[in-house]
C-alpha positions as a Markdown table, in Angstrom:
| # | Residue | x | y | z |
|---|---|---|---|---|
| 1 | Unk | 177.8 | -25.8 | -94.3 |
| 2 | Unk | 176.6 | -27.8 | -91.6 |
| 3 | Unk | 177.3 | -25.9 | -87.8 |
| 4 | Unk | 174.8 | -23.3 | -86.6 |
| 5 | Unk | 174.5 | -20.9 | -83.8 |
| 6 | Unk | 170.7 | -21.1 | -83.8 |
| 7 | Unk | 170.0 | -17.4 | -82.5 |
| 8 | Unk | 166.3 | -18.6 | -80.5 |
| 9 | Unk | 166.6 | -16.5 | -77.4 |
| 10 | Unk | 165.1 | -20.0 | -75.6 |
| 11 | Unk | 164.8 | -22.7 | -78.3 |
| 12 | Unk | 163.6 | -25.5 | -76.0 |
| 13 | Unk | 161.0 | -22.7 | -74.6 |
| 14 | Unk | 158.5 | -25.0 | -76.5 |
| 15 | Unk | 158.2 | -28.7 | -76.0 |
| 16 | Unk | 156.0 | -29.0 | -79.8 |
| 17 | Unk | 159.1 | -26.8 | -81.8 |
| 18 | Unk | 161.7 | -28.8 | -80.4 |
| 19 | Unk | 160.1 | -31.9 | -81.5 |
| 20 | Unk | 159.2 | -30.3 | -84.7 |
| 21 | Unk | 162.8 | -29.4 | -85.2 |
| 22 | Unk | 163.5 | -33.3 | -84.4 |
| 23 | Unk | 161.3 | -34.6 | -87.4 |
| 24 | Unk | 163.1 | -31.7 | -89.8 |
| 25 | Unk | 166.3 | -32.4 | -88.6 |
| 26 | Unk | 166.1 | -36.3 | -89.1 |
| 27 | Unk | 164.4 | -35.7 | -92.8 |
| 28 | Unk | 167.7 | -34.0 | -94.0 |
| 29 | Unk | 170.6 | -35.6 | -96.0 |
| 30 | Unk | 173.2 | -34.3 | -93.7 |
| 31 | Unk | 173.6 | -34.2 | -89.7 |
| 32 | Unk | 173.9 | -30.4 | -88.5 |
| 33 | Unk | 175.9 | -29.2 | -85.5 |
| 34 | Unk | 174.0 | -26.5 | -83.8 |
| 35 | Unk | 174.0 | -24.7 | -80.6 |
| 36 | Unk | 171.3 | -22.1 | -78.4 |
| 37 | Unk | 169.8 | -20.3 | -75.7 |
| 38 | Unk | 168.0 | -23.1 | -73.5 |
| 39 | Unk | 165.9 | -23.1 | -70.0 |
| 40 | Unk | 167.3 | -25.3 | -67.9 |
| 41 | Unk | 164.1 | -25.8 | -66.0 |
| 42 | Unk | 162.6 | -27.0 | -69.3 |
| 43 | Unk | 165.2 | -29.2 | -70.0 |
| 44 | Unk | 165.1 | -30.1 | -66.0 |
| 45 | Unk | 160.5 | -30.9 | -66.5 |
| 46 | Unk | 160.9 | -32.5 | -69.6 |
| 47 | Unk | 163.8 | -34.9 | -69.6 |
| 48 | Unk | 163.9 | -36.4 | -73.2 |
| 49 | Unk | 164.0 | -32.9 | -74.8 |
| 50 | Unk | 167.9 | -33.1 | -74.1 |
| 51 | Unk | 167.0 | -36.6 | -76.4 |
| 52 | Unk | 165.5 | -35.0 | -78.6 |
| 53 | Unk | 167.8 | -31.8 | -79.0 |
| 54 | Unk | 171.2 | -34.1 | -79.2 |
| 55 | Unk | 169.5 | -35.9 | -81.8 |
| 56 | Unk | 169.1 | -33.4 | -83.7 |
| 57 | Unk | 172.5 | -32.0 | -83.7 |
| 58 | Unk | 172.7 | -30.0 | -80.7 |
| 59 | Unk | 176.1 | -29.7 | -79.0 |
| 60 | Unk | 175.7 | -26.8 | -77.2 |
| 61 | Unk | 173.6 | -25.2 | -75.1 |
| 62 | Unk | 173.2 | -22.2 | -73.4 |
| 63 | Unk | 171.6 | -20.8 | -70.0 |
| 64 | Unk | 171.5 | -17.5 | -68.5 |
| 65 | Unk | 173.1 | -17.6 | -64.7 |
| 66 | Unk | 169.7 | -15.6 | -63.4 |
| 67 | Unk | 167.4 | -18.3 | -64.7 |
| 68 | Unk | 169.2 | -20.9 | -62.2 |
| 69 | Unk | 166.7 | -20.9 | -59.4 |
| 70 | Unk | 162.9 | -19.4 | -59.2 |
| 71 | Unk | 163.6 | -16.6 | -56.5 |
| 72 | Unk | 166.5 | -15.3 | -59.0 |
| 73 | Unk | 164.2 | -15.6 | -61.5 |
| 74 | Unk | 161.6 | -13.4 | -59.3 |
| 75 | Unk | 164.3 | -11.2 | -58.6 |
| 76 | Unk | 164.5 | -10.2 | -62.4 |
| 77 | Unk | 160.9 | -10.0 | -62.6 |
| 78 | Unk | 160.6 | -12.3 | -64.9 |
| 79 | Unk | 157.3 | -14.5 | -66.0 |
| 80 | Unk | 158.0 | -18.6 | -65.4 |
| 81 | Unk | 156.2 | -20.5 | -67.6 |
């Protein structure tokens, strides 16, 4: 078994578990296929977590539509971080 839907409702929500994840993922005897939630605005302030994520075996990732732009994302009432 190698492909995973990684259930994180934002896996990339944290610059130090992504890279953490890296390290693991890089340590095992196989290459796994995995895909998640994401922020796009994380992936938009810190560049080489896409790196980082497709490194470790991330094909796909997924974004809600309402966290697009900050007014939607005031609109929802929902905390940016």
């Amino acid at each position: 078994m190698t492909k995973f839907q990684l259930t994180d409702d934002c896996i990339n929500d944290n610059y130090e578990h992504v890279k953490n994840i890296h390290s693991v993922v890089k340590s095992l005897p196989f290459k796994p296929v995995m895909s998640s939630y994401a922020r796009a605005d994380l992936c938009n302030k810190y560049p080489d977590i896409i790196d980082m994520m497709a490194e470790s075996g991330f094909k796909v990732l997924q974004v809600g539509v309402e966290s697009l732009t900050y007014l939607s994302l005031i609109h929802i009432s929902e905390p940016t971080r």
